[in-house]
C-alpha positions in Angstrom: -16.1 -32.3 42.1 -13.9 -34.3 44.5 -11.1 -32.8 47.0 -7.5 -33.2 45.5 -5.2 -35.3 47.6 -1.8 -35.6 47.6 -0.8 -33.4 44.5 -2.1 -31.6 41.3 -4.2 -31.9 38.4 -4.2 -30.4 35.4 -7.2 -30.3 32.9 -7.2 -30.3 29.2 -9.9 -29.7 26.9 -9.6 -31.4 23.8 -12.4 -30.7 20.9 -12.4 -33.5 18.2 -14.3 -32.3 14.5 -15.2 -35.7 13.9 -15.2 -33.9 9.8 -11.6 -34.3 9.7 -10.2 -38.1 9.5 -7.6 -38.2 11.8 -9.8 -36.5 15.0 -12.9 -38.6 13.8 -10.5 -42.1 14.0 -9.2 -40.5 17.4 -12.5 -40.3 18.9 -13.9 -43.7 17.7 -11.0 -45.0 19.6 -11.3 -43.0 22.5 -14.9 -44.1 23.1 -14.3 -47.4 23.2 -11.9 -47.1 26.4 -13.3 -47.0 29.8 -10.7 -45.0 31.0 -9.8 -42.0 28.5 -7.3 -40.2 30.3 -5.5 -43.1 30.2 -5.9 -43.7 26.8 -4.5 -40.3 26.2 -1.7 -40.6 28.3 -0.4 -44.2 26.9 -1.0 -42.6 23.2 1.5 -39.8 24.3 4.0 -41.2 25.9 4.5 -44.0 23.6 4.3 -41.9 20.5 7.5 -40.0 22.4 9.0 -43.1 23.4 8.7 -44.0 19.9 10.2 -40.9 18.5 12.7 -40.9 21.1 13.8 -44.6 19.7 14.1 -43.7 16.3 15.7 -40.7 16.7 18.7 -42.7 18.4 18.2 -45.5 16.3 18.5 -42.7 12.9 21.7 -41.6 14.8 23.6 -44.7 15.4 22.8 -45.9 12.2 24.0 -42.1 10.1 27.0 -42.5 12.7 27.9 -46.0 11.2 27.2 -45.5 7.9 29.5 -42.6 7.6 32.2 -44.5 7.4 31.1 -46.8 4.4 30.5 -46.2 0.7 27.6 -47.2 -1.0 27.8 -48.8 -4.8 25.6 -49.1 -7.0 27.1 -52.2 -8.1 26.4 -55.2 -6.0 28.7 -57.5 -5.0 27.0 -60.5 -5.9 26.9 -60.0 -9.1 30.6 -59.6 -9.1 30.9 -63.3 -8.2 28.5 -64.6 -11.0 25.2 -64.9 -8.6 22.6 -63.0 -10.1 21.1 -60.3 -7.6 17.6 -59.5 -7.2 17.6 -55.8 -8.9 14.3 -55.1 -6.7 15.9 -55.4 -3.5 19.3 -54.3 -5.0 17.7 -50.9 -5.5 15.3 -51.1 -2.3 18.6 -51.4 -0.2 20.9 -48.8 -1.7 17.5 -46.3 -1.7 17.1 -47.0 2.1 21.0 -46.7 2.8 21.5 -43.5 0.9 18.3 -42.0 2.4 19.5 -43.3 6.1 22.9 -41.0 5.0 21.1 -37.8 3.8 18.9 -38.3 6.8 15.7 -38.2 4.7 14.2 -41.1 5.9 11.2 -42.2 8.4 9.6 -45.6 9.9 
């Protein structure tokens, strides 16, 4: 092995069962990058950039929609337009989720 210079390492040992799904996928796309450890560290970070993102994103959004009220009766079909009942119901589900906070991306 080399001689450290200018700071420390730290070593991980990661063993993948390539009999479970998940760690089999992982591997088949670890062995196609030159550079693993780097691989491993862009996969981190951005899943906790990520996370970070929508956890600020969830709380902006509960924040705002405190202050409305969600009906089940839409407004366009109040002014004679008839409303698609798919995304009618696709939008109030996502709103009321966003509110109980039982929602992901």
């Amino acid at each position: 092995m080399g001689i450290e210079r200018g700071g420390q390492k730290r070593r991980l040992h990661i063993v993948l069962s390539l009999d479970n799904p998940r760690q089999r996928e992982t591997w088949e796309i670890l062995s196609q990058q030159k550079n693993k450890t780097s691989a491993v560290c862009e996969a981190v970070c951005g899943y906790h950039n990520r996370k970070n993102l929508e956890d600020t994103l969830r709380s902006i959004l509960q924040d705002e929609l405190k202050h409305i009220t969600v009906s089940s009766v839409p407004q366009a079909a109040e002014s004679g337009k008839e409303p698609d009942a798919a995304v009618d119901a696709g939008v109030l589900d996502f709103l009321t989720a966003l509110q109980n906070d039982n929602w992901q991306l």
